[in-house]
C-alpha positions as CSV (number, residue, x, y, z in Angstrom):
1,X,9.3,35.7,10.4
2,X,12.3,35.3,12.6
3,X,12.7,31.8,13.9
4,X,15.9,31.8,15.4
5,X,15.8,30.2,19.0
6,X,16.2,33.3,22.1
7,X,19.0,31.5,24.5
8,X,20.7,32.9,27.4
9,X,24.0,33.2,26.2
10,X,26.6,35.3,24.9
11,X,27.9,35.6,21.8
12,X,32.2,36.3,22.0
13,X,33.6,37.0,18.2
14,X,37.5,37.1,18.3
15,X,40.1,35.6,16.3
16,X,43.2,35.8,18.4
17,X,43.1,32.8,20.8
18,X,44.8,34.7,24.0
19,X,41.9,37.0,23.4
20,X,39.0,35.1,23.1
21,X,40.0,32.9,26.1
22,X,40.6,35.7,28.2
23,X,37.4,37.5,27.1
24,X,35.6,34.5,27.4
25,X,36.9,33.3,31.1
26,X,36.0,37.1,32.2
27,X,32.6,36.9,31.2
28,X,32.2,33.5,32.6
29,X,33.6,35.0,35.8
30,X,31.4,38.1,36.2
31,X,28.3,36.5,34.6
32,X,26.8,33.9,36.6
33,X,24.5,31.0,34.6
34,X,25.3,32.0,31.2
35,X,26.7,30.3,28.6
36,X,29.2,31.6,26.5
37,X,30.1,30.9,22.6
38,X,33.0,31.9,20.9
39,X,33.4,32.4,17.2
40,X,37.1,33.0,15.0
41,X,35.6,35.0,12.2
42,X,32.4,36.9,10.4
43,X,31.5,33.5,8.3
44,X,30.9,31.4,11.4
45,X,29.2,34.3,13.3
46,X,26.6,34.8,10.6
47,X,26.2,31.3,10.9
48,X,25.8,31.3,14.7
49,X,23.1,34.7,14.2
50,X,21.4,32.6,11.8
51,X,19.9,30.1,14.3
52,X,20.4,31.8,17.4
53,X,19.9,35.1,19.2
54,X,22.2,35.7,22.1
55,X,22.0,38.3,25.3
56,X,24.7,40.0,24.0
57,X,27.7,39.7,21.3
58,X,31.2,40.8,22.0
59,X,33.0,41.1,18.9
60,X,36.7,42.3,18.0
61,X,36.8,45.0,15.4
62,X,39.5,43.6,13.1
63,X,38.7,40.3,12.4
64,X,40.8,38.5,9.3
65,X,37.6,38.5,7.3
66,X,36.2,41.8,8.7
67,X,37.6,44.8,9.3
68,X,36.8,48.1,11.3
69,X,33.3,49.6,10.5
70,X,32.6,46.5,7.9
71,X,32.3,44.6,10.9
72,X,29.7,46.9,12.7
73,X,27.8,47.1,9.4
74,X,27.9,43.6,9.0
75,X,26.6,42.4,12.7
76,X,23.9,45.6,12.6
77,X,22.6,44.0,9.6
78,X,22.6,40.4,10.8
79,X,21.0,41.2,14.3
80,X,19.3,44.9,15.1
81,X,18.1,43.7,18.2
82,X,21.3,42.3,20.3
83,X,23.2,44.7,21.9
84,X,27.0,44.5,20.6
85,X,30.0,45.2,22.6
86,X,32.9,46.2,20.1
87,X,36.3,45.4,21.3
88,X,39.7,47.4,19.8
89,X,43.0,48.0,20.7
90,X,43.3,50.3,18.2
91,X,41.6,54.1,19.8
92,X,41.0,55.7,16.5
93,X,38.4,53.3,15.3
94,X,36.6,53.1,18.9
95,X,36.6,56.5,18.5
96,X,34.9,56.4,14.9
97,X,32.0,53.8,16.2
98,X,31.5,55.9,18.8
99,X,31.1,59.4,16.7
100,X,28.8,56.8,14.5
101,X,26.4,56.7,17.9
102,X,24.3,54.0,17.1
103,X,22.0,52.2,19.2
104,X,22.9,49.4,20.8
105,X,26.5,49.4,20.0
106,X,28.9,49.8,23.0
107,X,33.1,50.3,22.6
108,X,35.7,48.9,25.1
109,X,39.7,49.3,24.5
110,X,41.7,46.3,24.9
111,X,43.5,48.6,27.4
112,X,42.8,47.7,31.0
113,X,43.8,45.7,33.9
114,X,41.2,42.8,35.0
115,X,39.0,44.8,37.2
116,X,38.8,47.8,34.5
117,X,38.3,45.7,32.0
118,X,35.7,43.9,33.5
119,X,33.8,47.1,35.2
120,X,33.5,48.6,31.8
121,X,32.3,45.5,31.0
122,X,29.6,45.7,33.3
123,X,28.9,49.3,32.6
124,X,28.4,48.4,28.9
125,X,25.6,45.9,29.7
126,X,24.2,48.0,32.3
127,X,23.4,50.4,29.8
128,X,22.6,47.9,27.2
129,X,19.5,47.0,29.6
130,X,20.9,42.9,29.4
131,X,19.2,41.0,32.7
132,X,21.9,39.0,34.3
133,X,23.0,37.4,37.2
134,X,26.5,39.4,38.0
135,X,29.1,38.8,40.6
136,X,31.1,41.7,41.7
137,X,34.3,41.9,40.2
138,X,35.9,43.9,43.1
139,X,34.5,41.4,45.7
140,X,35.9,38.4,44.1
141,X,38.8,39.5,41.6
142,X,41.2,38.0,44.2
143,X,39.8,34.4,43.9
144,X,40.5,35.1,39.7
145,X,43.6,33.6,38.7
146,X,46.0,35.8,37.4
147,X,46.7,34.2,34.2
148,X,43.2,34.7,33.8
149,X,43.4,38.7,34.3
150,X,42.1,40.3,30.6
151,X,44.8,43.3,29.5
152,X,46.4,44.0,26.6
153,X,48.8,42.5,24.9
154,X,50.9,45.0,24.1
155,X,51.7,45.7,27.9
156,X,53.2,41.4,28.0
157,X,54.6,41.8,24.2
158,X,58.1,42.8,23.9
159,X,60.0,43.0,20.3
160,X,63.0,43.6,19.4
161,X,63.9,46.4,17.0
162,X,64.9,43.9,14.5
163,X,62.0,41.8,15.1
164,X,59.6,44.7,15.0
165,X,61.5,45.3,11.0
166,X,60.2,41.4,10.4
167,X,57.0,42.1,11.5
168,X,56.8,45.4,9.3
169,X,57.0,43.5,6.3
170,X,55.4,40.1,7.8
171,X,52.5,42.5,7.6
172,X,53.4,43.9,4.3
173,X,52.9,40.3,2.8
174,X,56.6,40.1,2.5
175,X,57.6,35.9,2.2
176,X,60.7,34.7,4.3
177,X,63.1,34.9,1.5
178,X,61.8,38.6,0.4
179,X,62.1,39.6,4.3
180,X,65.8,38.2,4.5
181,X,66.7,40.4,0.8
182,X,65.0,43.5,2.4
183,X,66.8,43.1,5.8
184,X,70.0,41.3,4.0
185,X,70.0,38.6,6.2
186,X,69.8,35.1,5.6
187,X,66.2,33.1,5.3
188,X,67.4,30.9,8.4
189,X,68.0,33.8,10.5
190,X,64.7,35.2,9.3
191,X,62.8,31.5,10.4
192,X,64.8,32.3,13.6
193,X,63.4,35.8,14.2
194,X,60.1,34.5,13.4
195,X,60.0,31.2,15.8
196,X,61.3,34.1,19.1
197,X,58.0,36.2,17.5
198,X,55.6,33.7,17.8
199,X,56.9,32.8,20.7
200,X,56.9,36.7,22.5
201,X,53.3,37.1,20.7
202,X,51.7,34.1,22.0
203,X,50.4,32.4,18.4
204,X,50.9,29.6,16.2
205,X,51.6,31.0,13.0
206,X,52.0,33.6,10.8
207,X,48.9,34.8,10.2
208,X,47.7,34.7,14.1
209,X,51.3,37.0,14.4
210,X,49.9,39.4,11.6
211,X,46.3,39.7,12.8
212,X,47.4,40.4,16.3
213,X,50.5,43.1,15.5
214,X,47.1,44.9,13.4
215,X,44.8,44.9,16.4
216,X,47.7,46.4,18.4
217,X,49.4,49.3,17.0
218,X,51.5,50.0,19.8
219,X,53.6,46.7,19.1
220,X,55.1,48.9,16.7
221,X,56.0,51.4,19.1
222,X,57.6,49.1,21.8
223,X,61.4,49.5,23.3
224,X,63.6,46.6,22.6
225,X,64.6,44.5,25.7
C-alpha cells in the first residue's frame, strides 16, 4: 500500500543553486497556489518521494550523485505515476530520453530566454495532464524581474582560454598543485584563476564549478573576452 501524502506541490531537483532558484522562481511565477520544493541531489529526493507525491518533479539530468539515464531510471522507479520534467543543457542526452519515449517523462534544454523557457514549460505540463492554476507568461513576463529571467548559463559565462585549460583538468580531478605542473604555472596563480572562475561561474566552490562546466558543454567552447 502506498501511504505517501498527495500534496499540491512541485517537486524541483537541481544541484546548481543559480539553477534551482531560477527554476524555482519561474514556476512560482507561472503557477499560481502551488508550492514548490527543491532538492540538491538523488539521496534527498528519494527521501522527499518517500513521504510525498508531488504534481510534478522537475529534475536536472546530471546531478553529482546521478547522472544521465541513471537519473531517469532512478525517479521512474521511485514514482511511476508523477509526471517528470527532465532538464539538460547537454542536447545529446535530451535527445536519448526522448528516443527512450517513455510515459510521463518530458525534456526541456537549459537553452531559452524566460518566456521560452517558461512556454515550454507550460507545454510540458499541458501534455502531462497536471491541473493548475497558470498565469500567462506573455501577459505578465514584463512585471518578472530580470534577474529572475531562467536562460542558460553558458550565454552569462565567459572563460578565458587559460581558465577554460584549469577547468579541463579541474574536471579531470586534477588538484591545484597538479593543475599549476600541467599548465607550468605557479599554485598561487592557479588559486588566482580559480577565485576569477568561481566568480564568472556564479558558485562557491570547486565542486559547484565542476558540476556546472558538465551540465554545460558549451563552456568549453566559449571565446575568451
Amino acid at each position: 500500500m502506498d501511504h505517501r501524502i498527495n500534496e499540491t506541490h512541485i517537486l524541483i531537483i537541481e544541484d546548481h543553486p543559480l539553477y534551482a532558484t531560477g527554476i524555482k522562481e519561474l514556476v512560482e511565477f507561472v503557477i499560481s497556489d502551488v508550492k514548490v520544493f527543491t532538492v540538491a541531489n538523488m539521496k534527498d529526493a528519494l527521501g522527499h518521494l518517500a513521504t510525498k507525491t508531488p504534481l510534478l518533479i522537475i529534475s536536472d539530468l546530471r546531478l553529482n550523485d546521478s547522472n544521465g539515464m541513471e537519473t531517469v531510471d532512478t525517479l521512474r522507479r521511485a514514482d511511476m505515476r508523477t509526471p517528470i520534467l527532465f532538464m539538460s543543457g547537454d542536447d545529446k542526452l535530451l535527445v536519448e530520453l526522448e528516443k527512450r519515449n517513455l510515459h510521463k517523462c518530458y525534456a526541456m534544454p537549459k537553452t531559452g530566454d524566460f518566456h521560452q523557457t517558461s512556454q515550454m514549460l507550460l507545454d510540458c505540463i499541458s501534455r502531462a495532464s497536471v491541473i493548475a492554476n497558470w498565469r500567462s507568461p506573455h501577459v505578465n513576463g514584463r512585471h518578472f524581474s530580470m534577474r529572475n529571467k531562467v536562460s542558460p548559463a553558458g550565454s552569462r559565462i565567459q572563460l578565458t582560454q587559460k581558465q577554460r585549460e584549469v577547468m579541463m583538468l579541474l574536471v579531470n580531478g586534477m588538484s591545484n598543485k597538479e593543475i599549476a605542473r600541467q599548465l607550468v604555472l605557479s599554485p598561487e596563480t592557479i588559486k588566482t584563476h580559480l577565485r576569477e572562475i568561481f566568480t564568472r561561474m556564479n558558485v562557491r566552490n570547486r565542486t559547484q564549478a565542476v558540476s556546472l562546466f558538465k551540465k554545460m558543454p558549451s563552456l568549453a567552447d566559449l571565446s575568451p573576452n
